[in-house]
C-alpha positions as CSV (number, residue, x, y, z in Angstrom):
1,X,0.0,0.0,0.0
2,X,1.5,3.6,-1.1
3,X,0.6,6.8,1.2
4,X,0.7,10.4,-0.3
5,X,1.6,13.4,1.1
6,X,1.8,16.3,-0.2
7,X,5.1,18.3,0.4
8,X,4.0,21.8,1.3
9,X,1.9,20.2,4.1
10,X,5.4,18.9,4.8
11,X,6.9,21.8,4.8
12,X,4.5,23.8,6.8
13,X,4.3,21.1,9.8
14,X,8.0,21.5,10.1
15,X,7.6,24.9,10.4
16,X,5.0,24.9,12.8
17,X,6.0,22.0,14.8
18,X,2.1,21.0,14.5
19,X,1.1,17.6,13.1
20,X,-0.3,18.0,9.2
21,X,-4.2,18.7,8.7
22,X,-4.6,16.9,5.1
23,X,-5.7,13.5,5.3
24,X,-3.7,11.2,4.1
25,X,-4.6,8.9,0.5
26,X,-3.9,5.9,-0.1
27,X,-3.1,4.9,-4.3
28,X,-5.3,2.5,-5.9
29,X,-3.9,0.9,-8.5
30,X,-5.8,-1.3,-11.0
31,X,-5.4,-4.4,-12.7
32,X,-6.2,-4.8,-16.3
33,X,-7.0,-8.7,-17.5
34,X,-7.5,-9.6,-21.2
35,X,-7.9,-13.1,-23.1
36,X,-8.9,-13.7,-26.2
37,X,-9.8,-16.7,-28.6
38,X,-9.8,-16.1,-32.2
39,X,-10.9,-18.2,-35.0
40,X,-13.3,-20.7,-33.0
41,X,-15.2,-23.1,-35.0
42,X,-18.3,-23.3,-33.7
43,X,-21.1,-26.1,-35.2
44,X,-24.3,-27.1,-33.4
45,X,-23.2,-29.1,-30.4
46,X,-22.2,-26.8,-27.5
47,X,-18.9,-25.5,-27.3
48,X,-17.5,-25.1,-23.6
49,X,-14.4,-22.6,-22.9
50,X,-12.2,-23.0,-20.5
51,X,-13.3,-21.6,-17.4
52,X,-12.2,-18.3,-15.6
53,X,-11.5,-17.9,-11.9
54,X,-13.6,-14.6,-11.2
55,X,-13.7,-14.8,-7.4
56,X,-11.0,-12.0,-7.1
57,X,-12.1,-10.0,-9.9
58,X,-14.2,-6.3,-9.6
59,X,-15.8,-6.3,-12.8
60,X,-15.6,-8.7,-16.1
61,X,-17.2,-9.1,-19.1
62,X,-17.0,-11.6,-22.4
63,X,-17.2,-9.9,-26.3
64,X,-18.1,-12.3,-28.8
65,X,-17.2,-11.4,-32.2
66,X,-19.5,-13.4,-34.6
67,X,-17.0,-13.6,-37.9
68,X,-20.1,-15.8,-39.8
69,X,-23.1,-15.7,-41.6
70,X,-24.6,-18.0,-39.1
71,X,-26.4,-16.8,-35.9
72,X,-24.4,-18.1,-32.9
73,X,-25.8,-18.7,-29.2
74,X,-23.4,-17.7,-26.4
75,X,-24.4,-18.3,-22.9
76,X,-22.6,-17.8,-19.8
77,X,-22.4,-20.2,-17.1
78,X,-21.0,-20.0,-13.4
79,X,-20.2,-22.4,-11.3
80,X,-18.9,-22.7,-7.7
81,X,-16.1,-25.6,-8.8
82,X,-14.9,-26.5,-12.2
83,X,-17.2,-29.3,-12.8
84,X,-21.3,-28.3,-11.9
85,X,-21.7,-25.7,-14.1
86,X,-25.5,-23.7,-14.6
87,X,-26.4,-21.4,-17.0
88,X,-26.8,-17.8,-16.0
89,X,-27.3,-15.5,-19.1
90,X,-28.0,-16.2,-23.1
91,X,-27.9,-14.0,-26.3
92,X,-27.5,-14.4,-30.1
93,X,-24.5,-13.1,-32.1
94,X,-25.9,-11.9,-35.5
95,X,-23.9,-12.6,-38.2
96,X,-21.3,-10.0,-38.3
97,X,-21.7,-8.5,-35.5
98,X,-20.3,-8.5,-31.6
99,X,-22.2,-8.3,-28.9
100,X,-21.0,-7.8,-25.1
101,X,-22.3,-10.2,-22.1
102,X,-21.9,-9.8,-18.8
103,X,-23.0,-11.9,-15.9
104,X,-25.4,-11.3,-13.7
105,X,-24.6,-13.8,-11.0
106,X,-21.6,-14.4,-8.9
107,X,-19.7,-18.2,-8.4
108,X,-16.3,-18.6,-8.3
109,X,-15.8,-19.7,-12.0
110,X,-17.3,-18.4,-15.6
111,X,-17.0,-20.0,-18.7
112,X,-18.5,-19.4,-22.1
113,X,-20.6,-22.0,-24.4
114,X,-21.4,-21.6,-27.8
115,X,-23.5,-23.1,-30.6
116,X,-25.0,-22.2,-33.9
117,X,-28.9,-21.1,-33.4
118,X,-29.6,-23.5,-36.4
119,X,-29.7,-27.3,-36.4
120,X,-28.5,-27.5,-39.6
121,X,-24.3,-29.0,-40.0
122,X,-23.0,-25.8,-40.6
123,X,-20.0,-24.2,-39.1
124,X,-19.4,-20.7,-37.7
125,X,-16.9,-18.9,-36.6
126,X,-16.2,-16.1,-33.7
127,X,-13.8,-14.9,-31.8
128,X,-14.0,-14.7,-27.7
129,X,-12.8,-11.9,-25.8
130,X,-12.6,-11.9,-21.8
131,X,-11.5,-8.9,-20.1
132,X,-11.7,-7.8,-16.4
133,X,-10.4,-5.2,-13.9
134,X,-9.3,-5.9,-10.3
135,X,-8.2,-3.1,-7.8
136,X,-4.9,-3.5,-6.1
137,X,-4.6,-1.8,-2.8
138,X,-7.7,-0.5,-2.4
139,X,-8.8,0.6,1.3
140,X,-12.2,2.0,1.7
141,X,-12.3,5.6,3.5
142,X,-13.2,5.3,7.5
């Protein structure tokens, strides 16, 4: 953990032989966390990612960059160990387009699954970005 002071308060308190007014800060510093997956092949049986440990993360999210002409279903699941995973949000990825999805509940792990919205045997491909911020020596005021 950093402290700041600022000098002239410093300065002044030496002077004065008092003890300096300001309040101390402490520095936050964050934590920036990207991972992505390009060229994915995607067909109609569900595609699981590896999962992500988010227990110590402030805020993540997943971008899924739909690089077909196919619609693709991504759905986020949580789970509290690697193995029982539930589903926890779903969206569609219109061809050509990228879409952003965040989860709405908290378990210690997140992983993406994907799948085409049609039945039909044909392929699609995306790419997967996971990015998330953590805060490094934060210490709330009080």
């Amino acid at each position: 953990m950093v402290r700041c002071r600022i000098k002239t308060c410093r300065r002044r308190a030496a002077k004065a032989k008092k003890k300096c007014l300001r309040k101390k800060k402490t520095a936050v510093a964050v934590r920036f966390i990207a991972k992505r997956i390009c060229g994915l092949v995607i067909s109609d049986r569900l595609r699981e990612l590896p999962p992500q440990n988010t227990s110590k993360l402030t805020v993540y999210s997943y971008a899924i960059v739909n690089r077909s002409k196919e619609p693709i279903i991504a759905r986020v699941e949580v789970s509290p160990n690697k193995d029982d995973f539930a589903s926890d949000r779903e969206a569609t990825v219109p061809p050509d387009e990228t879409i952003v999805i965040v989860p709405t509940r908290f378990l210690k792990y997140t992983r993406i699954a994907l799948q085409t919205a049609s039945d039909a045997s044909i392929a699609a491909e995306c790419d997967v970005y996971f990015q998330a911020q953590t805060f490094i020596g934060y210490k709330p005021a009080g």
